[in-house]
C-alpha positions as semicolon CSV with decimal commas, in nm:
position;residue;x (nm);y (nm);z (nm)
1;X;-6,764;-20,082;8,468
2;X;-6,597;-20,335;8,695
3;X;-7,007;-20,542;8,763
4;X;-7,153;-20,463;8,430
5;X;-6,919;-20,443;8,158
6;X;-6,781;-20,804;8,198
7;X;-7,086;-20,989;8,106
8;X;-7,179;-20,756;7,837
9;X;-6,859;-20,728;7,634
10;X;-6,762;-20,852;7,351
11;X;-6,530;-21,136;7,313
12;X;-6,327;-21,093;6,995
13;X;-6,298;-21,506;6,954
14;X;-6,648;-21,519;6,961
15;X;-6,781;-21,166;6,870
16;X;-7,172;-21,301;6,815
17;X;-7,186;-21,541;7,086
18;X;-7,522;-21,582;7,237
19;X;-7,660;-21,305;6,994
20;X;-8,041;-21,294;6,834
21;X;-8,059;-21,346;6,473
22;X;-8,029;-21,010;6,373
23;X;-7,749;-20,736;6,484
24;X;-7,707;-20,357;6,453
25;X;-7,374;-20,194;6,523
26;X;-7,351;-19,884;6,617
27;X;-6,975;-19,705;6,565
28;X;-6,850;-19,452;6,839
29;X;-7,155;-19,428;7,016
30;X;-7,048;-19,136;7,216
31;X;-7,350;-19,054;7,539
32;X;-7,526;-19,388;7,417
33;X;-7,880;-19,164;7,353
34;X;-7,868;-19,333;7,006
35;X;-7,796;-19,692;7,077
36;X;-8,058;-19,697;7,382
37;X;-8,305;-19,555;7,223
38;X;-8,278;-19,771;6,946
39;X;-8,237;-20,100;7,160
40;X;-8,601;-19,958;7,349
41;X;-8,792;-19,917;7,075
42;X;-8,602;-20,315;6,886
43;X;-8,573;-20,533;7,134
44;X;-8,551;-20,803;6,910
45;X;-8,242;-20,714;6,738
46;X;-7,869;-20,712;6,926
47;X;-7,685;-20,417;6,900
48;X;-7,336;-20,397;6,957
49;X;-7,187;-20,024;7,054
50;X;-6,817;-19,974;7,007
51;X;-6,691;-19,645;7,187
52;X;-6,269;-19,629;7,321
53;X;-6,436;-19,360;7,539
54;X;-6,473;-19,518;7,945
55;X;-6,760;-19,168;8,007
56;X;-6,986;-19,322;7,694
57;X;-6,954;-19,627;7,799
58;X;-7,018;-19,574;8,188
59;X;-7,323;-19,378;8,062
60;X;-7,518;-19,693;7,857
61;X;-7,396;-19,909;8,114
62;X;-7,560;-19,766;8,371
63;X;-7,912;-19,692;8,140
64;X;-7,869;-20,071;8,053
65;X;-7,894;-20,150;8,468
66;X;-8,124;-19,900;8,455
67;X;-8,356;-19,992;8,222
68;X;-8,288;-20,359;8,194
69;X;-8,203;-20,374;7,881
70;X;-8,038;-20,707;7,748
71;X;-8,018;-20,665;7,386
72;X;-7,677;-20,446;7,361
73;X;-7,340;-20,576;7,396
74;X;-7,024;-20,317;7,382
75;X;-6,683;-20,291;7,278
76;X;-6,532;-20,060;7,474
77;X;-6,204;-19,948;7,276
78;X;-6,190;-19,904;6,904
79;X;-6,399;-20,046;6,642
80;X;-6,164;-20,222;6,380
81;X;-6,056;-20,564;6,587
82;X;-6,429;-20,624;6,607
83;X;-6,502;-20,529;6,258
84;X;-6,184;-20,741;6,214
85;X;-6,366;-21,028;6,394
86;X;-6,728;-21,025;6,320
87;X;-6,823;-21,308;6,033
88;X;-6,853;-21,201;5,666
89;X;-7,243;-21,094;5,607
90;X;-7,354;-21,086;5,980
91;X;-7,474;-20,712;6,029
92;X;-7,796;-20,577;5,954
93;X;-7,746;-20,207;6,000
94;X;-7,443;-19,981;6,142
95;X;-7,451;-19,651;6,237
96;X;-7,166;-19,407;6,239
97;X;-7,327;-19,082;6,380
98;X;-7,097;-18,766;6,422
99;X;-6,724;-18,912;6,463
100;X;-6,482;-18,706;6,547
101;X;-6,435;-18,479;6,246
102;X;-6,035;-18,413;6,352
103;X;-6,115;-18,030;6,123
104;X;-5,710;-17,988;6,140
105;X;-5,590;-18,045;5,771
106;X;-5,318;-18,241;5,941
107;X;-5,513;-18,445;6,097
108;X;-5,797;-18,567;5,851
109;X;-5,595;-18,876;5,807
110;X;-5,735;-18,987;6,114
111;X;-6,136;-18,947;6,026
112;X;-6,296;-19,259;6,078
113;X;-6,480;-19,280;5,759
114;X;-6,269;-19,406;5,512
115;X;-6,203;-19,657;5,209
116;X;-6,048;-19,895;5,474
117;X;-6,351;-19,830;5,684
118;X;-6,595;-19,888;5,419
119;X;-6,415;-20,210;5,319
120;X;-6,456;-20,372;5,654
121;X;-6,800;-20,285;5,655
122;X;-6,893;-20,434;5,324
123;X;-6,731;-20,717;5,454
124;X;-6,960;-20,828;5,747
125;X;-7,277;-20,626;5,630
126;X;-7,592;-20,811;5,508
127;X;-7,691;-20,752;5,103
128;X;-7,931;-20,515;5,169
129;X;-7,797;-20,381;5,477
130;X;-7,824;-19,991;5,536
131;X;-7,535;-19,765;5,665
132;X;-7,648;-19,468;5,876
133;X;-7,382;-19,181;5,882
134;X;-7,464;-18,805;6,005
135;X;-7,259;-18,508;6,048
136;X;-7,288;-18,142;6,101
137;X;-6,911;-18,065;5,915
138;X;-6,930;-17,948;5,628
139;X;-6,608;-18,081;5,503
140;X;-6,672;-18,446;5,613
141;X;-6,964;-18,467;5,490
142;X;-6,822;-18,430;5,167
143;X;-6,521;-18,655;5,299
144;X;-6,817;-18,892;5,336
145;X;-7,013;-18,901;5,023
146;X;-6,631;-18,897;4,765
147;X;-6,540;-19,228;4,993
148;X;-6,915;-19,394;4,977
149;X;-7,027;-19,284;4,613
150;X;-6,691;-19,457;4,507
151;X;-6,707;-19,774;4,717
152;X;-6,872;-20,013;4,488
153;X;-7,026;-20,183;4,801
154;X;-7,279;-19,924;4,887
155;X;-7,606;-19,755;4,710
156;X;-7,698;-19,395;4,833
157;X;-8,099;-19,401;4,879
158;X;-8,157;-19,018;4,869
159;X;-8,370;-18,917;4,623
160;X;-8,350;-18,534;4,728
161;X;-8,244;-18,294;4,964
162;X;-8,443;-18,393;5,257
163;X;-8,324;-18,704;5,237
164;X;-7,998;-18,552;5,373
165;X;-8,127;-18,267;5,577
166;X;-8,422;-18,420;5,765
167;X;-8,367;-18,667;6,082
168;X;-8,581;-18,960;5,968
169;X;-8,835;-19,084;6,280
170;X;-8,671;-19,372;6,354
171;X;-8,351;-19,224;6,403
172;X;-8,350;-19,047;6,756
173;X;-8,150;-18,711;6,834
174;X;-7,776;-18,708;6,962
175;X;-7,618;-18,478;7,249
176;X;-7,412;-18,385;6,924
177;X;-7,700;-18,320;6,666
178;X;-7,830;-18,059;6,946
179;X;-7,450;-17,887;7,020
180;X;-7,468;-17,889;6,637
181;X;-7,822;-17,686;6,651
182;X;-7,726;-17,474;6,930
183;X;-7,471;-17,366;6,734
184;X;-7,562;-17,274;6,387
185;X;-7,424;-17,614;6,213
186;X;-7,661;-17,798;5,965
187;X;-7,655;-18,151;6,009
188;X;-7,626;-18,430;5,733
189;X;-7,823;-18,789;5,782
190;X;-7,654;-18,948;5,514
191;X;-7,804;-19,379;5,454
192;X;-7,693;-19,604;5,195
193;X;-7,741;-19,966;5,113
194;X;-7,506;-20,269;5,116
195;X;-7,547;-20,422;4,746
């Protein structure tokens, strides 16, 4: 933390300094498989990973000295004073793969994917833009689809089940998706479209 995580974070005065042309942003990126994997196989893209956990983010820190990799820069605390920051229209994709689904009635207040969310998305997302969400609760994937379907912002692309309940290629496996396996839980790979 204390050799890498200086000269890869992100500055909220100047969240796209010294970025390529196009960025990704990947939401609570948990063990980092995801946003690795996806920097690997794009290295021509920047992709910004925003986790508040310090074990997620020791983890891609150390496959980025690892590996080498210089196309990911990292917020390591909560997502919305970037999202807050970032310029109107300057992401290309964001991912928000299995947040914390807080399953206590009391608590689903606090899910992540929300109107307010969804707002500051549309706000510094490219037209055209696609939003990659997955979960393996029932409940918010529901949550999910009522706050997307109704945010005029964003286009659902499936076009039938599968679309939903098949992994695309290009969209690697999570520590999460396999817990979710392991356990019984069918997950949901929800993408839509910034209009």
């Amino acid at each position: 933390m204390a050799a890498v995580l200086p000269r890869l974070a992100v500055d909220l005065l100047q969240p796209l300094a010294g970025t390529s042309a196009e960025i990704w942003l990947e939401i609570g990126f948990g063990g980092g498989e995801h946003l690795v994997w996806q920097a690997l196989h794009h290295p021509g893209i920047t992709l910004i990973g925003c986790e508040p956990f310090e074990d997620g983010v020791v983890k891609v820190l150390s496959a980025i000295d690892e590996q080498g990799l210089g196309n990911i820069r990292l917020r390591a605390d909560d997502c919305r004073p970037l999202l807050r920051a970032l310029p109107e229209a300057s992401i290309a994709r964001a991912f928000v793969l299995f947040p914390d689904p807080w399953p206590k009635r009391k608590h689903v207040k606090r899910r992540l994917v929300s109107g307010a969310l969804l707002d500051q998305l549309a706000h510094v997302m490219t037209a055209g833009a696609e939003l990659r969400l997955a979960t393996d609760i029932g409940d918010y994937a529901r949550t999910m689809l009522i706050a997307l379907m109704a945010h005029p912002s964003f286009r659902w692309t499936a076009e039938g089940p599968t679309d939903w309940r098949e992994r695309p290629a290009d969209w690697p496996p999570t520590r999460y998706e396999a817990k979710a396996i392991r356990e019984g839980r069918p997950c949901n790979f929800f993408r839509f479209v910034r209009v």
